[in-house]
C-alpha positions as a Python dict, from the first residue, in 0.01 Angstrom:
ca = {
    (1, 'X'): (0, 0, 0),
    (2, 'X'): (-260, 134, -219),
    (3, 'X'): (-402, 465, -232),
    (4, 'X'): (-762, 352, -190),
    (5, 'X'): (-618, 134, 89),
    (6, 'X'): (-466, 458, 292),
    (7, 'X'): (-742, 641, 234),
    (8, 'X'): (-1007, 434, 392),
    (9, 'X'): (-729, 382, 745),
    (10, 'X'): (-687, 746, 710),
    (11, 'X'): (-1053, 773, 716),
    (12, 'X'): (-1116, 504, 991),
    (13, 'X'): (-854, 694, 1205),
    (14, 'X'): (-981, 1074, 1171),
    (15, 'X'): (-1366, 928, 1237),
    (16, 'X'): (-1227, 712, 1537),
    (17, 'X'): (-1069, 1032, 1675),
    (18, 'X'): (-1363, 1254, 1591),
    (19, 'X'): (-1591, 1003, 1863),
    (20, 'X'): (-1310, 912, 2092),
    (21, 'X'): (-1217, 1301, 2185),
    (22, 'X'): (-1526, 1410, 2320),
    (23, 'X'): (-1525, 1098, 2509),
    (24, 'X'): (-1200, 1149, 2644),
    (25, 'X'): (-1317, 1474, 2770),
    (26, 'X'): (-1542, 1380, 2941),
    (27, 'X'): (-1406, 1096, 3110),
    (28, 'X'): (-1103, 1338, 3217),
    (29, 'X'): (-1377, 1562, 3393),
    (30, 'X'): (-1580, 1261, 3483),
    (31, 'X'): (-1906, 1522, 3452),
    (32, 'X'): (-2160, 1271, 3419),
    (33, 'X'): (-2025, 1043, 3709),
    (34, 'X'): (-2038, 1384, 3950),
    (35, 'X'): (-2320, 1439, 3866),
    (36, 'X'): (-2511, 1105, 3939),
    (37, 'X'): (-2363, 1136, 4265),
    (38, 'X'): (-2489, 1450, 4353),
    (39, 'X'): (-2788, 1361, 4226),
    (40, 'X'): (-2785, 1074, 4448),
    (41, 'X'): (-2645, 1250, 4769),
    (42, 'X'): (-2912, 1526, 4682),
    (43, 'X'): (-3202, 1278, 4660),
    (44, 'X'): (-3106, 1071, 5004),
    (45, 'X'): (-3082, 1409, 5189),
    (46, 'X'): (-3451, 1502, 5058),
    (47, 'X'): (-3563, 1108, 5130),
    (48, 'X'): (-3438, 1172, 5526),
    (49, 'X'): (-3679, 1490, 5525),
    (50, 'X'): (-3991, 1270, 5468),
    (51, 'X'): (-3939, 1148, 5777),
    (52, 'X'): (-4078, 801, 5635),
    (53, 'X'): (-3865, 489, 5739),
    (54, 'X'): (-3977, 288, 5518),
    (55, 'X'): (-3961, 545, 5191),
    (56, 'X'): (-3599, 621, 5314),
    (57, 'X'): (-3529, 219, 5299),
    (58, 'X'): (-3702, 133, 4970),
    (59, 'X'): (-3466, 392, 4816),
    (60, 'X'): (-3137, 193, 4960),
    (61, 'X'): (-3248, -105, 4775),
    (62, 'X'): (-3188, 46, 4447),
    (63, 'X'): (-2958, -137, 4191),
    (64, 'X'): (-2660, 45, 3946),
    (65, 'X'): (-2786, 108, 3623),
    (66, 'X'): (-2624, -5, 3281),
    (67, 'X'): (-2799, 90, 2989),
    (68, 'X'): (-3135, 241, 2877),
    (69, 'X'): (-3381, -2, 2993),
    (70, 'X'): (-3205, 10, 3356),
    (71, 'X'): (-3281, 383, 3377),
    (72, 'X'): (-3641, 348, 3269),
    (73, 'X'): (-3662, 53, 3542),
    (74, 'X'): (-3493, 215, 3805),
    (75, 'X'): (-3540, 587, 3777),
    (76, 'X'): (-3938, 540, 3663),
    (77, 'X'): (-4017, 280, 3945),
    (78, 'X'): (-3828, 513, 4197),
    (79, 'X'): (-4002, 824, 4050),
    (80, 'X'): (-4353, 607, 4065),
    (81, 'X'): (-4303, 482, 4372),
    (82, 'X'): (-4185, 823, 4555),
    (83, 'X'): (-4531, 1011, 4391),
    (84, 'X'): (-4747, 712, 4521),
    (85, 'X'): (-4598, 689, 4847),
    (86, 'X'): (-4628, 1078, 4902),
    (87, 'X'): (-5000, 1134, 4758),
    (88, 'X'): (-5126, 829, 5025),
    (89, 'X'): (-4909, 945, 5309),
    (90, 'X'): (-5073, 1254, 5379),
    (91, 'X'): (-5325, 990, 5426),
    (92, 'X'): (-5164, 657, 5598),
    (93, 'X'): (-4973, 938, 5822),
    (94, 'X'): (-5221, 1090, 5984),
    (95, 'X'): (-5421, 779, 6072),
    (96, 'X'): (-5082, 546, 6229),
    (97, 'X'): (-5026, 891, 6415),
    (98, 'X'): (-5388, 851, 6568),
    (99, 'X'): (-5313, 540, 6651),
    (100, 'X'): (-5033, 551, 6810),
    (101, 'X'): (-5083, 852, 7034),
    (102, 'X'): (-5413, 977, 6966),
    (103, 'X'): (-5492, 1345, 6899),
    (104, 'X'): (-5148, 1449, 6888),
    (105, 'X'): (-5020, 1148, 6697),
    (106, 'X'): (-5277, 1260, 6447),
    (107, 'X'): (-5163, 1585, 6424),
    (108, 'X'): (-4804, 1481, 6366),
    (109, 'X'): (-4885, 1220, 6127),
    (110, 'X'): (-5060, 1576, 5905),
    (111, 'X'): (-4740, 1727, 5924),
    (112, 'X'): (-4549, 1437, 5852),
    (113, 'X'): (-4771, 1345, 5526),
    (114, 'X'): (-4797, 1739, 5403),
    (115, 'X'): (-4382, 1736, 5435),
    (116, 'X'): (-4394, 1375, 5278),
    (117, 'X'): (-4617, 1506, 5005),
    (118, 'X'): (-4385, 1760, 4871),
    (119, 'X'): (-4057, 1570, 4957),
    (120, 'X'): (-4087, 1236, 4848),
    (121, 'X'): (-4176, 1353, 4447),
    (122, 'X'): (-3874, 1559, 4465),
    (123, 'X'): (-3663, 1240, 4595),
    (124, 'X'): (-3862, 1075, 4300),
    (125, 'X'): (-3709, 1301, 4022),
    (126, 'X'): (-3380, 1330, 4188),
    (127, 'X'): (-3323, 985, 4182),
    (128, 'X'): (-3474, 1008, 3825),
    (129, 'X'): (-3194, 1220, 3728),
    (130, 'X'): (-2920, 1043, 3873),
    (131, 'X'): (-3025, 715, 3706),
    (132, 'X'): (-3037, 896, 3407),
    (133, 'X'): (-2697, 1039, 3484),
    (134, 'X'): (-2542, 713, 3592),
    (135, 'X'): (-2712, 512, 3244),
    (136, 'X'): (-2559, 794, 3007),
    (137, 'X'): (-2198, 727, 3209),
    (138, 'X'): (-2232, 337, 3205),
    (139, 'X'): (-2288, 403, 2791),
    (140, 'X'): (-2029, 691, 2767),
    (141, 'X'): (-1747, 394, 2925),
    (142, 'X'): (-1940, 115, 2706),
    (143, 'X'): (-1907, 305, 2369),
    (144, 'X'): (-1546, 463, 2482),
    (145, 'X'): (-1390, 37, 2553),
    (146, 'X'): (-1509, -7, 2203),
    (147, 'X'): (-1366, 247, 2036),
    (148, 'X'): (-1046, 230, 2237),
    (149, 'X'): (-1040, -193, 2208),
    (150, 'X'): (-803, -293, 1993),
    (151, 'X'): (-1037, -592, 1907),
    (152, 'X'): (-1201, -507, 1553),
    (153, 'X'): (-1565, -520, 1590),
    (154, 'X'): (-1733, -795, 1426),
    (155, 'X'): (-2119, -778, 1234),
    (156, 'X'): (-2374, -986, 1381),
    (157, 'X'): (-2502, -1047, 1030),
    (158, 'X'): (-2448, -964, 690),
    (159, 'X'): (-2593, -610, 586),
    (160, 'X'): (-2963, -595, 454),
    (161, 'X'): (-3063, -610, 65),
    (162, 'X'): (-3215, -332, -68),
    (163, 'X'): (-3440, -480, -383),
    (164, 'X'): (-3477, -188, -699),
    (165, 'X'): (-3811, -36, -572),
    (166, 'X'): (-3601, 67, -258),
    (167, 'X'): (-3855, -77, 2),
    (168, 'X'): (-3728, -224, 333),
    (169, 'X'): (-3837, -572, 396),
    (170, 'X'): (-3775, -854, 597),
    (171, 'X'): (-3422, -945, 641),
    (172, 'X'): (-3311, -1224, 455),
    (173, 'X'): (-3034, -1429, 510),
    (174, 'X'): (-3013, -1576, 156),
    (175, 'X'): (-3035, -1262, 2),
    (176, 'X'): (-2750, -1066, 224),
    (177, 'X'): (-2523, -1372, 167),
    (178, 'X'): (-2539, -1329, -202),
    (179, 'X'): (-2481, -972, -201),
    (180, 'X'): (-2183, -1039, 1),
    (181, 'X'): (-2046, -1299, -255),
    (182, 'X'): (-2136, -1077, -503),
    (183, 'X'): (-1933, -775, -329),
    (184, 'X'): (-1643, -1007, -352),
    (185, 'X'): (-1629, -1109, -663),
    (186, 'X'): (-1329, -918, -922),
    (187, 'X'): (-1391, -644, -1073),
    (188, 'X'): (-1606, -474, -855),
    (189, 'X'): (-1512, -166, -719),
    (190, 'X'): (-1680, -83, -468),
    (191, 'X'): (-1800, -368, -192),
    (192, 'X'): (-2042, -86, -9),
    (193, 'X'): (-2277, -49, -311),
    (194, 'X'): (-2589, -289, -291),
    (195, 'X'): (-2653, -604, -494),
    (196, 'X'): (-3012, -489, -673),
    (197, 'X'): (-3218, -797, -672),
    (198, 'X'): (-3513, -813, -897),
    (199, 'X'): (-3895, -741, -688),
    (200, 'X'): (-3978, -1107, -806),
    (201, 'X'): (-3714, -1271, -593),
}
């Protein structure tokens, strides 16, 4: 085997390691999945204080989260929707309270929206939080199966050209292939280095 050849495994090995570790910590702990679920068991128990049916039911209809744009989705609509529903309960509240049992229902329905006002928000960021929790976890196992596959992981495409005034344009298939072919060809040393094409091209 050549040295160049050990070298770059050795390399490969001590940066697969260097990711991997940290990972394996904190899978072994399983910190961030704890913590989504106290986040979520914390946010439920704040939900049943509203006293609001249907707030405590629109929260049960929330799906697992997988990646960044889950957590946004999830965690912001549940944040939105726990602020909206706790600013207009203190007014809803009130008036179904009147309705149903006059003075006194009106009465309960203030208390019930001035404890909705302050719970529901909190419910809100908890569940923010745990989303965020749960989307960081779902990532940690994502990026912790690839580096622990024994599958090599493949490009998409070939890597971009950089052209000799160093500006980044447009990718171009064309233009990565022949830097590829060019990589390959005997003789050169060093396949990583970029294939300058002229600006004109």
């Amino acid at each position: 085997m050549r040295q160049s050849a050990i070298i770059s495994n050795a390399t490969s090995n001590v940066q697969k390691d260097l990711l991997s570790q940290p990972l394996q910590l904190l899978s072994g702990v399983d910190i961030l999945g704890n913590a989504s679920s106290a986040l979520e068991h914390m946010s439920k128990g704040v939900a049943a204080i509203s006293m609001d049916k249907k707030f405590i039911q629109s929260r049960q209809r929330q799906e697992k989260v997988g990646d960044f744009g889950d957590v946004v989705r999830e965690g912001g609509g549940a944040l939105a929707k726990s602020l909206f529903r706790g600013v207009t309960g203190m007014f809803t509240k009130p008036l179904e309270g009147a309705k149903s049992s006059g003075v006194e229902g009106f009465v309960q329905g203030v208390g019930k929206g001035l404890i909705g006002v302050a719970a529901q928000p909190v419910s809100g960021v908890l569940d923010l939080l745990s989303k965020t929790t749960e989307g960081a976890n779902a990532m940690r196992m994502k990026i912790q199966a690839a580096l622990t596959s024994e599958e090599q992981l493949l490009r998409r495409r070939m890597p971009r050209v950089v052209s000799g005034d160093n500006l980044l344009r447009p990718y171009d298939e064309y233009k990565a292939q022949g830097q590829n072919d060019f990589a390959k060809q005997p003789g050169i040393s060093t396949p990583s280095k970029f294939f300058i094409f002229p600006n004109d091209m």
